[in-house]
N, CA, C, O and CB atoms as a CASP TS submission, in Angstrom:
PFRMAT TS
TARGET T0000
AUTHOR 0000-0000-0000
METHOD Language model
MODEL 1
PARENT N/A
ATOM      1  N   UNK     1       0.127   6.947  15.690  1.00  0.00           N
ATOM      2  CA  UNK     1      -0.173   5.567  15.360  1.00  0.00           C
ATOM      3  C   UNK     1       0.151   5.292  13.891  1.00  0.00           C
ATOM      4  O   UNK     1       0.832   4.340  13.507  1.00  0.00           O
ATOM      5  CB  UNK     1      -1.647   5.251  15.659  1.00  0.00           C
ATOM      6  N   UNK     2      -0.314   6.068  13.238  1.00  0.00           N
ATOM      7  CA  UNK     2      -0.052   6.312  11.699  1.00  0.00           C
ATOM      8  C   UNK     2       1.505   5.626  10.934  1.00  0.00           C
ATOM      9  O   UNK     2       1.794   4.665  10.221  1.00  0.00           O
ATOM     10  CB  UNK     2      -0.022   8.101  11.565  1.00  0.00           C
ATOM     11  N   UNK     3       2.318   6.936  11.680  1.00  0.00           N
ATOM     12  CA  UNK     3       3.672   6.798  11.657  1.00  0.00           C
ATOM     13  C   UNK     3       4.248   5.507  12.454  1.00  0.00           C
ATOM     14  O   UNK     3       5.342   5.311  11.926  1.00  0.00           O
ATOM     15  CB  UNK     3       4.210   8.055  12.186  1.00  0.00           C
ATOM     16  N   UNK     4       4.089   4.701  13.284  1.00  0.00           N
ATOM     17  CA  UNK     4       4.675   3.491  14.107  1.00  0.00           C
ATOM     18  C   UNK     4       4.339   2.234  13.177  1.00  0.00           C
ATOM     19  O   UNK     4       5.099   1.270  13.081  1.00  0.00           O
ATOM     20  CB  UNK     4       3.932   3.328  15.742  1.00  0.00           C
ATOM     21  N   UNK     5       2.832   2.374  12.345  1.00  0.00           N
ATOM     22  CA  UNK     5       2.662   1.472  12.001  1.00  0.00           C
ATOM     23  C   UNK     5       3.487   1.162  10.466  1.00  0.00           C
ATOM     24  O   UNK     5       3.700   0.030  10.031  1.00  0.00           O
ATOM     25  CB  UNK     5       1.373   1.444  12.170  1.00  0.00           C
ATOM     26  N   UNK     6       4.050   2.997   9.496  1.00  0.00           N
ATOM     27  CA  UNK     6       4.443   2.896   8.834  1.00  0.00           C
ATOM     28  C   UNK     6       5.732   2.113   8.994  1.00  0.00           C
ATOM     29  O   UNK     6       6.152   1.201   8.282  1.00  0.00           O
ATOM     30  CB  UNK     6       4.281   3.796   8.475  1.00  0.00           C
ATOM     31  N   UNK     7       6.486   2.871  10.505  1.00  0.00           N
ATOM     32  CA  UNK     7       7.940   2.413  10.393  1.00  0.00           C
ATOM     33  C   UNK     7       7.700   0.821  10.606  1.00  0.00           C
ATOM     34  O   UNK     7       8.478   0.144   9.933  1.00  0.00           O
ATOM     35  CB  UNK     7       9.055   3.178  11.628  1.00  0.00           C
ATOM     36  N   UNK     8       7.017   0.270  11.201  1.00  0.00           N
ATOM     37  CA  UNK     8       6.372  -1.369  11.445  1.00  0.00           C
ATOM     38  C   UNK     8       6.851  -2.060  10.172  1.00  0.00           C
ATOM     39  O   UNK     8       7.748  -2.872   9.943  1.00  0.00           O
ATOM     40  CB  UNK     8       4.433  -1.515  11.554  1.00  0.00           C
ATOM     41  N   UNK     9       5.794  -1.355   9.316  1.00  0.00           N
ATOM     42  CA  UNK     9       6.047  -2.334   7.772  1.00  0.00           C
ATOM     43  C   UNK     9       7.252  -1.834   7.415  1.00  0.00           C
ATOM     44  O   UNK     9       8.088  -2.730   7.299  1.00  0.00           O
ATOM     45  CB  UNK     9       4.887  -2.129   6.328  1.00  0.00           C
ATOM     46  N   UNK    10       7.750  -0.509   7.148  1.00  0.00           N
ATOM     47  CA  UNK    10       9.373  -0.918   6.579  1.00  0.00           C
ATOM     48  C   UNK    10      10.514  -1.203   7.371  1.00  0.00           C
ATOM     49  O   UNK    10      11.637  -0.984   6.917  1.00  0.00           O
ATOM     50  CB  UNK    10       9.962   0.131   5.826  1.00  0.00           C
ATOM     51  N   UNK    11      10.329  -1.712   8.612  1.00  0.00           N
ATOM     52  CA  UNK    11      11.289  -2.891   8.889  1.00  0.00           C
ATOM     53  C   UNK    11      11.060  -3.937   8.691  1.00  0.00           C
ATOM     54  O   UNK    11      12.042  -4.675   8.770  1.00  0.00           O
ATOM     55  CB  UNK    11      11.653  -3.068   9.896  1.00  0.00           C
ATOM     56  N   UNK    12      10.334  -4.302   8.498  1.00  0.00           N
ATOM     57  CA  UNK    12       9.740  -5.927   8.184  1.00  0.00           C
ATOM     58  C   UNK    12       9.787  -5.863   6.557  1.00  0.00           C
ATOM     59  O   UNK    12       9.750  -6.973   6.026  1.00  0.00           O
ATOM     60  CB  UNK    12       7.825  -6.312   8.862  1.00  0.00           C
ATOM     61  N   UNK    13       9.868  -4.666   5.620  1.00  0.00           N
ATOM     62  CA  UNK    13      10.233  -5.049   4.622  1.00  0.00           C
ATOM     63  C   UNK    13      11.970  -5.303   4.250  1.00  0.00           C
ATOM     64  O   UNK    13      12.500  -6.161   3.544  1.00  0.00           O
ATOM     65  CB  UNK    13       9.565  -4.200   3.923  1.00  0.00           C
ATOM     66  N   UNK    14      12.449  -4.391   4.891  1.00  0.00           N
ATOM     67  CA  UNK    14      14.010  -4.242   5.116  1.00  0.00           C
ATOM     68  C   UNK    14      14.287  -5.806   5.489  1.00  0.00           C
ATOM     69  O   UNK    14      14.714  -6.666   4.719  1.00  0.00           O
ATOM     70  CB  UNK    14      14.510  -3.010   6.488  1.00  0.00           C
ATOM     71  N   UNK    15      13.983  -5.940   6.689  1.00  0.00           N
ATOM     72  CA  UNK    15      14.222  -7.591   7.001  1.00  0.00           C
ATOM     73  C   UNK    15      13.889  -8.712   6.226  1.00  0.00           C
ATOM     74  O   UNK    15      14.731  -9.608   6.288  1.00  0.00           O
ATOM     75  CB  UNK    15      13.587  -7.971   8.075  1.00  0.00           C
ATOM     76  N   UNK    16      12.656  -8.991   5.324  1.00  0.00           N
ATOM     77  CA  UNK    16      12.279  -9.569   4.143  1.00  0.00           C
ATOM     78  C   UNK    16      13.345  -9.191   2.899  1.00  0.00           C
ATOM     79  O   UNK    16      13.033  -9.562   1.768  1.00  0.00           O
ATOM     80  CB  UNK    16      10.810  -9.095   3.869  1.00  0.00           C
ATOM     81  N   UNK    17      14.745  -8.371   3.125  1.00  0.00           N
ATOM     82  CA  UNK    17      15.400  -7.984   1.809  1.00  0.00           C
ATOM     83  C   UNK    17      14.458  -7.079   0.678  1.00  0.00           C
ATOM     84  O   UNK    17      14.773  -7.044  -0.512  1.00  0.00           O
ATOM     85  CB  UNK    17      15.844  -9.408   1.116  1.00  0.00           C
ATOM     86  N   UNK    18      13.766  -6.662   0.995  1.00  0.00           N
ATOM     87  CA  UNK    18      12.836  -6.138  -0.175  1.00  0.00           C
ATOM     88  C   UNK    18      13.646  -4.341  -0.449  1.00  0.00           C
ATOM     89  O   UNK    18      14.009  -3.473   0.346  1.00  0.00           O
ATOM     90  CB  UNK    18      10.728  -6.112   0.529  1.00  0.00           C
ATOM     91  N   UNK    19      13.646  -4.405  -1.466  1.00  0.00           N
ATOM     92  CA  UNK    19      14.410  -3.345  -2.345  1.00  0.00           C
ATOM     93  C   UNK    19      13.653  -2.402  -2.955  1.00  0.00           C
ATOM     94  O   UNK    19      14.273  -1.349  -3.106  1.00  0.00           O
ATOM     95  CB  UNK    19      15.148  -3.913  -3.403  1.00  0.00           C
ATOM     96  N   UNK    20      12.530  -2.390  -3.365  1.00  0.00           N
ATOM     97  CA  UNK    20      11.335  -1.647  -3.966  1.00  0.00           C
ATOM     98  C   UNK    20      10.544  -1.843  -3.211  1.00  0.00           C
ATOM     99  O   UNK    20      10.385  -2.991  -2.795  1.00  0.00           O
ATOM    100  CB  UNK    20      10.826  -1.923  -5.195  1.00  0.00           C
ATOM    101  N   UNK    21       9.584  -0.554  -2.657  1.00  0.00           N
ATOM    102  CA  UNK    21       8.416  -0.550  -1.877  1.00  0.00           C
ATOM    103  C   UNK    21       7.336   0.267  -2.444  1.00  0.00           C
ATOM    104  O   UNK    21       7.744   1.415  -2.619  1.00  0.00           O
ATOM    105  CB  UNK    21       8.709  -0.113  -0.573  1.00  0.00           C
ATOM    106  N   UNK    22       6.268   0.129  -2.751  1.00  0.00           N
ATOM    107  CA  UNK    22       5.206   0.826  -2.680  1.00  0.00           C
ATOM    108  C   UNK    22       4.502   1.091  -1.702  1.00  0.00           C
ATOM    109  O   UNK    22       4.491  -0.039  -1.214  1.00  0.00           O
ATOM    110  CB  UNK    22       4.598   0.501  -3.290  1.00  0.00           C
ATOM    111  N   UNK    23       3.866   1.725  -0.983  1.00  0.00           N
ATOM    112  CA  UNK    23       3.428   2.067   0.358  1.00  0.00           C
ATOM    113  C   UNK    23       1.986   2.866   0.206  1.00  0.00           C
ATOM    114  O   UNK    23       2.039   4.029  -0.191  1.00  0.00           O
ATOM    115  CB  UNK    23       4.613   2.994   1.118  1.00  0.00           C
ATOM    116  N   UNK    24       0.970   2.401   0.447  1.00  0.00           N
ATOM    117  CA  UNK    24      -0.261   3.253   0.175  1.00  0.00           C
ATOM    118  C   UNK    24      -0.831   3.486   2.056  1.00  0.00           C
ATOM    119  O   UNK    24      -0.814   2.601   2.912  1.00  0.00           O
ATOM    120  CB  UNK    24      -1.623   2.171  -1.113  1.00  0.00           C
ATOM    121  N   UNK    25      -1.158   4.525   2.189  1.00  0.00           N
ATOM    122  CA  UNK    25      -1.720   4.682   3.613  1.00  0.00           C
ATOM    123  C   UNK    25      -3.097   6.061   3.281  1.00  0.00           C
ATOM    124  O   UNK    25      -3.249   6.933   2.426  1.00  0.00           O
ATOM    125  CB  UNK    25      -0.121   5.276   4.927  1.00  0.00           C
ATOM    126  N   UNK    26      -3.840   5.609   4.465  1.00  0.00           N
ATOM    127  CA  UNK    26      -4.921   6.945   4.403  1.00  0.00           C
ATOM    128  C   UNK    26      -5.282   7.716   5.223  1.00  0.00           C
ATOM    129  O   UNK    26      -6.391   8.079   5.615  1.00  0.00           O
ATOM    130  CB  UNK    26      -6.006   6.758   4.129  1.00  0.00           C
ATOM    131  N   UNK    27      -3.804   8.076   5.596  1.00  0.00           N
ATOM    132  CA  UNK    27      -3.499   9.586   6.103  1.00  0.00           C
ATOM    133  C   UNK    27      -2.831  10.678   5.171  1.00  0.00           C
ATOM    134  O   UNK    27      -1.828  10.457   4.492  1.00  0.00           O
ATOM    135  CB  UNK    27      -2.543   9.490   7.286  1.00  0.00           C
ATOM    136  N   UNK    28      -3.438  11.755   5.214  1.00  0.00           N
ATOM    137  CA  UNK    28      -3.229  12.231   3.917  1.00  0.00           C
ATOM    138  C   UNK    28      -1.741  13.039   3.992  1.00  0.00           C
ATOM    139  O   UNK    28      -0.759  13.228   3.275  1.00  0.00           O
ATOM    140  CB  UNK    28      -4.545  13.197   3.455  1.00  0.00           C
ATOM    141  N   UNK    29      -2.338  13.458   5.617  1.00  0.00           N
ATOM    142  CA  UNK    29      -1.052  14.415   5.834  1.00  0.00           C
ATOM    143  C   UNK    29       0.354  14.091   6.399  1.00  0.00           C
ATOM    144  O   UNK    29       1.295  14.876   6.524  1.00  0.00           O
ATOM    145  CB  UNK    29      -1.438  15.379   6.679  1.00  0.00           C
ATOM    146  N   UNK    30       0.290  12.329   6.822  1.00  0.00           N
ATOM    147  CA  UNK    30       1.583  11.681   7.142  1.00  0.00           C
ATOM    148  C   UNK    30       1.866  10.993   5.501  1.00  0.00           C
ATOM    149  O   UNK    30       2.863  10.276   5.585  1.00  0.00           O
ATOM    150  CB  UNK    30       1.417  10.395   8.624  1.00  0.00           C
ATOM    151  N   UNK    31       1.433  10.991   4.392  1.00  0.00           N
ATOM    152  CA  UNK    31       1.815  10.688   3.239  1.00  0.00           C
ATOM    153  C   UNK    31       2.586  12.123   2.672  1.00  0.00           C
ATOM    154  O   UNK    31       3.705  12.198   2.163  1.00  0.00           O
ATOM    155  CB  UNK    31       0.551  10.131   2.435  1.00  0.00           C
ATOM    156  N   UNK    32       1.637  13.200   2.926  1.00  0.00           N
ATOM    157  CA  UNK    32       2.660  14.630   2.542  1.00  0.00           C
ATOM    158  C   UNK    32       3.861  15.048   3.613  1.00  0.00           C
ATOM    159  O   UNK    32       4.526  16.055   3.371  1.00  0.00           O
ATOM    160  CB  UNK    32       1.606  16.124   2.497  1.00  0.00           C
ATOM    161  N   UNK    33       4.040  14.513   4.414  1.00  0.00           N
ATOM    162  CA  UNK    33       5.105  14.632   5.731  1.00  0.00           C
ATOM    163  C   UNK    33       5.754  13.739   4.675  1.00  0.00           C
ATOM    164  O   UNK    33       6.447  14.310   3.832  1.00  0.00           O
ATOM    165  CB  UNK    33       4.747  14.027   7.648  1.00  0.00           C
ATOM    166  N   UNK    34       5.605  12.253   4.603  1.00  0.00           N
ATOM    167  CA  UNK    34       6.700  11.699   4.149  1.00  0.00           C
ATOM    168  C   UNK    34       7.373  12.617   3.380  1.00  0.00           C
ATOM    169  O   UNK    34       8.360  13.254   3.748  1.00  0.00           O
ATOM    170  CB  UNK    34       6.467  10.574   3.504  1.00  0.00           C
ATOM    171  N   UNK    35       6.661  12.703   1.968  1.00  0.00           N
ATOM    172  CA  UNK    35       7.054  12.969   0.868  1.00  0.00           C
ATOM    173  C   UNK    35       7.964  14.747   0.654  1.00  0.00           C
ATOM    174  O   UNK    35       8.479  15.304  -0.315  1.00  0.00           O
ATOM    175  CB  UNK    35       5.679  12.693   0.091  1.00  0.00           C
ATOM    176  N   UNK    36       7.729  15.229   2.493  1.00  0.00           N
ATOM    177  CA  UNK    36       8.411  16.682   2.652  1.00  0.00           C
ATOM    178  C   UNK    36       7.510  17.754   1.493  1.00  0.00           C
ATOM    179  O   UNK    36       7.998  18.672   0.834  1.00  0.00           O
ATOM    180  CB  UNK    36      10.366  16.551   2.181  1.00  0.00           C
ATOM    181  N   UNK    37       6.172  17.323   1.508  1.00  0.00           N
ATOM    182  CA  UNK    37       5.718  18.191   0.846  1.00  0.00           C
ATOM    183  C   UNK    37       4.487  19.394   1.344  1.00  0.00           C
ATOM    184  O   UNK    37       3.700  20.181   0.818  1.00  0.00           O
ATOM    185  CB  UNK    37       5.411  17.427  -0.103  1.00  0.00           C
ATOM    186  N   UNK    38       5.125  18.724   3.369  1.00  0.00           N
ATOM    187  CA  UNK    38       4.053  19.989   3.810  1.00  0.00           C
ATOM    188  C   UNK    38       5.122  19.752   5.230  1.00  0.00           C
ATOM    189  O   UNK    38       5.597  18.645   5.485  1.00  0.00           O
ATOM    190  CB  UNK    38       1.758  19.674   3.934  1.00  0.00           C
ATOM    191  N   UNK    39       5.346  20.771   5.927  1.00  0.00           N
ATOM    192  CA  UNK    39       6.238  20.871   6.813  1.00  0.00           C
ATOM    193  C   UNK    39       5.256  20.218   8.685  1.00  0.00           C
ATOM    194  O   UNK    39       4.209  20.314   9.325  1.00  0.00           O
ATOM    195  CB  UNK    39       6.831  22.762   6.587  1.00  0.00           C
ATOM    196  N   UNK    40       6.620  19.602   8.689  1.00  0.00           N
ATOM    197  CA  UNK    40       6.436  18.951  10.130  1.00  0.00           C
ATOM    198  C   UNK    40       6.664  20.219  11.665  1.00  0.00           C
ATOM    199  O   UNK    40       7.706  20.827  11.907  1.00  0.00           O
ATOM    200  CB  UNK    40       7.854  17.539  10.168  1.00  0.00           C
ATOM    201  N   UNK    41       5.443  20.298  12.415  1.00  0.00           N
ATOM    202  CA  UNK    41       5.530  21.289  12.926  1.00  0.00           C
ATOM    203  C   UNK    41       5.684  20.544  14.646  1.00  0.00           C
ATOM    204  O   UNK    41       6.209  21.160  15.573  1.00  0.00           O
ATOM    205  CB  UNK    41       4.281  22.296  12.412  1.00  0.00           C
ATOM    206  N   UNK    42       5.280  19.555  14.735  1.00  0.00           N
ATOM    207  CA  UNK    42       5.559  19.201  16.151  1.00  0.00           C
ATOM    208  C   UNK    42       6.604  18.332  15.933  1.00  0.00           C
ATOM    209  O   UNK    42       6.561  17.402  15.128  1.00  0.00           O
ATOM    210  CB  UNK    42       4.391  18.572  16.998  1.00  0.00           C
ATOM    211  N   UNK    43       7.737  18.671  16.775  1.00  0.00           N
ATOM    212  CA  UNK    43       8.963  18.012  16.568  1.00  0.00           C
ATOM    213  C   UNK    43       8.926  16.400  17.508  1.00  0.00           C
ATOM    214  O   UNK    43      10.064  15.943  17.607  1.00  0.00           O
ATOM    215  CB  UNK    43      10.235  19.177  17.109  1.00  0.00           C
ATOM    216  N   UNK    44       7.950  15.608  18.109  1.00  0.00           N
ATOM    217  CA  UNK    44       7.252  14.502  18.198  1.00  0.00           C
ATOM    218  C   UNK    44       6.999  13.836  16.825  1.00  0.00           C
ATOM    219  O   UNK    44       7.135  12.613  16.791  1.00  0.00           O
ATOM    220  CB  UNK    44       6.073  14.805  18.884  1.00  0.00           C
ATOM    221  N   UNK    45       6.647  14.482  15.684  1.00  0.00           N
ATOM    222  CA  UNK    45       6.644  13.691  14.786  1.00  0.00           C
ATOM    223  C   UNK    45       7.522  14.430  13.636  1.00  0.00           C
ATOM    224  O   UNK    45       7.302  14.516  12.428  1.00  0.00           O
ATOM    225  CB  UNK    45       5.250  13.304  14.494  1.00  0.00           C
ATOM    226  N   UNK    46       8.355  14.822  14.247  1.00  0.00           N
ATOM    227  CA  UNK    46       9.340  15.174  12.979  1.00  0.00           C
ATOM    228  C   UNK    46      10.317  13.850  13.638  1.00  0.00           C
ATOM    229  O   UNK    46      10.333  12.912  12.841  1.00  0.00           O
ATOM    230  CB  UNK    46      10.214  17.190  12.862  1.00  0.00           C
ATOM    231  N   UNK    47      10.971  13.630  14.666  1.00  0.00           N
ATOM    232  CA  UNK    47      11.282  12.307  14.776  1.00  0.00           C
ATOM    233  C   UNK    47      11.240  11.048  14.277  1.00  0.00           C
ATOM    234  O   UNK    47      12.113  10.214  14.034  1.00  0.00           O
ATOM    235  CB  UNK    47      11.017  12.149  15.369  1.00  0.00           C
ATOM    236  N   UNK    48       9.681  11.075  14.136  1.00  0.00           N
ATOM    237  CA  UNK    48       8.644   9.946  13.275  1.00  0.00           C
ATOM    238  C   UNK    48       9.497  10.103  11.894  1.00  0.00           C
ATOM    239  O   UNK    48      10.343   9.411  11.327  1.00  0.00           O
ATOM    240  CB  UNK    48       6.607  10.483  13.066  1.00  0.00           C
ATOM    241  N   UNK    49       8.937  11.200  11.662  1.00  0.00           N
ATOM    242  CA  UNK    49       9.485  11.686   9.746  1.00  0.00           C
ATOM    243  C   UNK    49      10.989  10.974   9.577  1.00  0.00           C
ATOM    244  O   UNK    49      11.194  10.070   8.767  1.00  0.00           O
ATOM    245  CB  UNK    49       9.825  13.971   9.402  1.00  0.00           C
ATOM    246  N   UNK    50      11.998  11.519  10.459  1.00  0.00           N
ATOM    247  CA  UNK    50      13.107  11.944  10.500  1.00  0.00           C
ATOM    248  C   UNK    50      13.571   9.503  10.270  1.00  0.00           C
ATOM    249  O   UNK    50      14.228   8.769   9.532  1.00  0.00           O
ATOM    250  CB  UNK    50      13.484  13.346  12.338  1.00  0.00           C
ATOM    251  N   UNK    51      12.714   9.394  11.397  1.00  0.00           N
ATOM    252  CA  UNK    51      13.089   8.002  11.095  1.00  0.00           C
ATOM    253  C   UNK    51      12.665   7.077   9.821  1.00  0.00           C
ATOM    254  O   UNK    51      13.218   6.070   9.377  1.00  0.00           O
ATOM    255  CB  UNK    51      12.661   7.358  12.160  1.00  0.00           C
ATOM    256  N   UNK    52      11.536   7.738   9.400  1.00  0.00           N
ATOM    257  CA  UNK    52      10.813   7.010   8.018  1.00  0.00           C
ATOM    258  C   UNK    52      11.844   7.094   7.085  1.00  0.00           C
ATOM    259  O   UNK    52      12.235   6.190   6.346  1.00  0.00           O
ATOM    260  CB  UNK    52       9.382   7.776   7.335  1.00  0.00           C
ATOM    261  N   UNK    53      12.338   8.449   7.180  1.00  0.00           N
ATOM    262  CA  UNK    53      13.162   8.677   5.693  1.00  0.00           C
ATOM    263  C   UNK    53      14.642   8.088   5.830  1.00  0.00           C
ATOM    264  O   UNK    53      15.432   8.008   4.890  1.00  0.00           O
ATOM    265  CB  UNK    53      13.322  10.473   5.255  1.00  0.00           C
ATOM    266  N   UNK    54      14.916   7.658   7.238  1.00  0.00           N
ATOM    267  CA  UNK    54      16.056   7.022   7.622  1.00  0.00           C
ATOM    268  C   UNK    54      15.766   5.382   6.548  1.00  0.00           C
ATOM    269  O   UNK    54      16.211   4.920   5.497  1.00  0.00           O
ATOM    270  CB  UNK    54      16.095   6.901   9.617  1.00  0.00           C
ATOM    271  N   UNK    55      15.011   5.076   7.347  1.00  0.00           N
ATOM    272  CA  UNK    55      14.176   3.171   6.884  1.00  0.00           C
ATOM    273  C   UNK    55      14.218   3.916   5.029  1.00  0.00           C
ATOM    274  O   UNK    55      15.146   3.610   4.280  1.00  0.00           O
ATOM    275  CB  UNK    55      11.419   2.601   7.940  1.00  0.00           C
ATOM    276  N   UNK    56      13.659   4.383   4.803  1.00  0.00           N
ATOM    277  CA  UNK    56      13.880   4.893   3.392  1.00  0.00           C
ATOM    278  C   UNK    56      14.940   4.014   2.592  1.00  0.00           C
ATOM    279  O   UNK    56      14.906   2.982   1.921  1.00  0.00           O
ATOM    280  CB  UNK    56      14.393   6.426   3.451  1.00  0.00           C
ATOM    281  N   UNK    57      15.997   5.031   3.040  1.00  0.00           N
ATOM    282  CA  UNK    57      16.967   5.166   2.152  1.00  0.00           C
ATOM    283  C   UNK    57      17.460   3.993   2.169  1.00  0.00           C
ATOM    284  O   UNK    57      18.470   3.900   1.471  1.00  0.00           O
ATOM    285  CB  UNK    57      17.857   6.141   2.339  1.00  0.00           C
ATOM    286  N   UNK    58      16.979   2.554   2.971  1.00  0.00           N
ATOM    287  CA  UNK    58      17.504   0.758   2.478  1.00  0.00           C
ATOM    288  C   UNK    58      16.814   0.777   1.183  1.00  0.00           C
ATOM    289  O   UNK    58      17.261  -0.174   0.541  1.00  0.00           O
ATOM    290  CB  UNK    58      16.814  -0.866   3.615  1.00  0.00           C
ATOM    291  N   UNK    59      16.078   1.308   0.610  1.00  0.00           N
ATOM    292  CA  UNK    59      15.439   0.786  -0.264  1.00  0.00           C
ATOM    293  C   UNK    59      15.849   1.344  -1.934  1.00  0.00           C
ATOM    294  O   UNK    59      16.211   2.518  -2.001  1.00  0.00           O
ATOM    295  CB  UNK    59      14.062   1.018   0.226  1.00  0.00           C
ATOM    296  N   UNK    60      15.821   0.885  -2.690  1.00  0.00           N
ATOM    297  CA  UNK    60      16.419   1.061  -4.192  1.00  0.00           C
ATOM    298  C   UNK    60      15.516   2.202  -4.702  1.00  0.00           C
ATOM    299  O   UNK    60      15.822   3.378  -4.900  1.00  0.00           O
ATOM    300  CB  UNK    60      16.300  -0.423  -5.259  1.00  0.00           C
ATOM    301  N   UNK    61      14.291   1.558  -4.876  1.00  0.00           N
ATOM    302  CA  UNK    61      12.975   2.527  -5.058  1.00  0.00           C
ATOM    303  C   UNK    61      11.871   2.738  -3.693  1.00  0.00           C
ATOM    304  O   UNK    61      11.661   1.829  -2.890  1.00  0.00           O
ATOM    305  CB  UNK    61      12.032   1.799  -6.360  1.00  0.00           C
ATOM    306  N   UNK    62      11.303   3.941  -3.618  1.00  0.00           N
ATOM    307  CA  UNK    62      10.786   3.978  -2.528  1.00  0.00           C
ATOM    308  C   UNK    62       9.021   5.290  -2.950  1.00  0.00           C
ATOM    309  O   UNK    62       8.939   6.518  -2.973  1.00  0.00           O
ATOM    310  CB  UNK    62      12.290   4.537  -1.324  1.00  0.00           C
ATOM    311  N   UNK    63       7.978   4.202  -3.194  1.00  0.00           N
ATOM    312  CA  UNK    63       6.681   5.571  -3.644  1.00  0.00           C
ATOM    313  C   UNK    63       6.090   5.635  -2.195  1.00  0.00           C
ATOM    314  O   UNK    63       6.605   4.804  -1.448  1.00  0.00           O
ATOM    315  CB  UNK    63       5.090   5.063  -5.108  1.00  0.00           C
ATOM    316  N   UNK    64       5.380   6.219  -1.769  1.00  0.00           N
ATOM    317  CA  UNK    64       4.322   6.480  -1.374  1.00  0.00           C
ATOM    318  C   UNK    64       3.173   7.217  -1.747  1.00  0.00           C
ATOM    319  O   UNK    64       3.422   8.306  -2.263  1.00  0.00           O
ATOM    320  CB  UNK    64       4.569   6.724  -0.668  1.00  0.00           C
ATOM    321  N   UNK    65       1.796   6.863  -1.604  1.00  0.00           N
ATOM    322  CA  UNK    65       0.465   7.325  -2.056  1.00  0.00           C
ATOM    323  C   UNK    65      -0.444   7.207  -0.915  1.00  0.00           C
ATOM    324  O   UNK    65      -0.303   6.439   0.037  1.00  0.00           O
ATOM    325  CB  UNK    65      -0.076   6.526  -3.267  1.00  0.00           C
ATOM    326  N   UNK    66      -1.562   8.197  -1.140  1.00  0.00           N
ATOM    327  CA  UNK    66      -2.539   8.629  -0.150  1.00  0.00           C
ATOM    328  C   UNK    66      -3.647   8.103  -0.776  1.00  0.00           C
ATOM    329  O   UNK    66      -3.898   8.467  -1.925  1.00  0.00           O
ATOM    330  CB  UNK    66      -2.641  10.154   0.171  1.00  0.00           C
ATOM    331  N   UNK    67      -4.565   7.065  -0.041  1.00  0.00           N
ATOM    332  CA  UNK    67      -5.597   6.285  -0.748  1.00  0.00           C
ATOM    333  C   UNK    67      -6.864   7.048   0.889  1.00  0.00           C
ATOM    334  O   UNK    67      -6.630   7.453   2.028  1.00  0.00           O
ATOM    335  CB  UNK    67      -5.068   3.922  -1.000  1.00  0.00           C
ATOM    336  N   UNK    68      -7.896   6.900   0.190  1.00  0.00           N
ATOM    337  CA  UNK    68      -9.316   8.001   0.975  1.00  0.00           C
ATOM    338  C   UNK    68      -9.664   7.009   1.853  1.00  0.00           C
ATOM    339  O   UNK    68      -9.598   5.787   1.721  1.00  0.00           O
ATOM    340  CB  UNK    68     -10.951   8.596  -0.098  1.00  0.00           C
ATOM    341  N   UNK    69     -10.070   7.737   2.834  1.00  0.00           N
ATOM    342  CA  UNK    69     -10.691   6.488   4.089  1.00  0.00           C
ATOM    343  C   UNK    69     -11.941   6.392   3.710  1.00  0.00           C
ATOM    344  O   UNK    69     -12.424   7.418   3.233  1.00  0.00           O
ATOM    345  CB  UNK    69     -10.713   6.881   5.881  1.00  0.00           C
ATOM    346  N   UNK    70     -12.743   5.278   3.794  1.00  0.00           N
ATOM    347  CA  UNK    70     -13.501   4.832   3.511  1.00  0.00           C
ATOM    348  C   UNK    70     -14.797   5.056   4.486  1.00  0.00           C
ATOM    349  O   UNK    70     -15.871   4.516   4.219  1.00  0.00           O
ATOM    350  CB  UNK    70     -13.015   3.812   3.258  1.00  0.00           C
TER
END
């Protein structure tokens, strides 16, 4: 769910023309998937990954951050 809702917003930013994204979500471990800083082990969501970083690369600048669930 995590990942569908990410790729959600960056097509709708892609389609809005938007060039810089900041992206805050509070999943900790689909923010370290993005960022390839902890390895994707079910290949179900290496797909996910595989497409985020696709939607990515429209963008000029691209952060993501891990904000705490509340």
């Amino acid at each position: 769910v995590e990942y569908e809702a990410l790729i959600q917003g960056l097509k709708k930013a892609i389609d809005l023309g938007i060039k810089e994204i900041i992206v805050y979500g509070d999943s900790e471990i689909i923010v370290r998937q993005v960022r390839n800083s902890i390895h994707c082990l079910s290949e179900h969501l290496q797909s996910y990954q595989k497409e985020v970083w696709n939607l990515i690369s429209n963008f000029d600048a691209f952060n993501i951050n891990s904000i705490p669930r509340s």
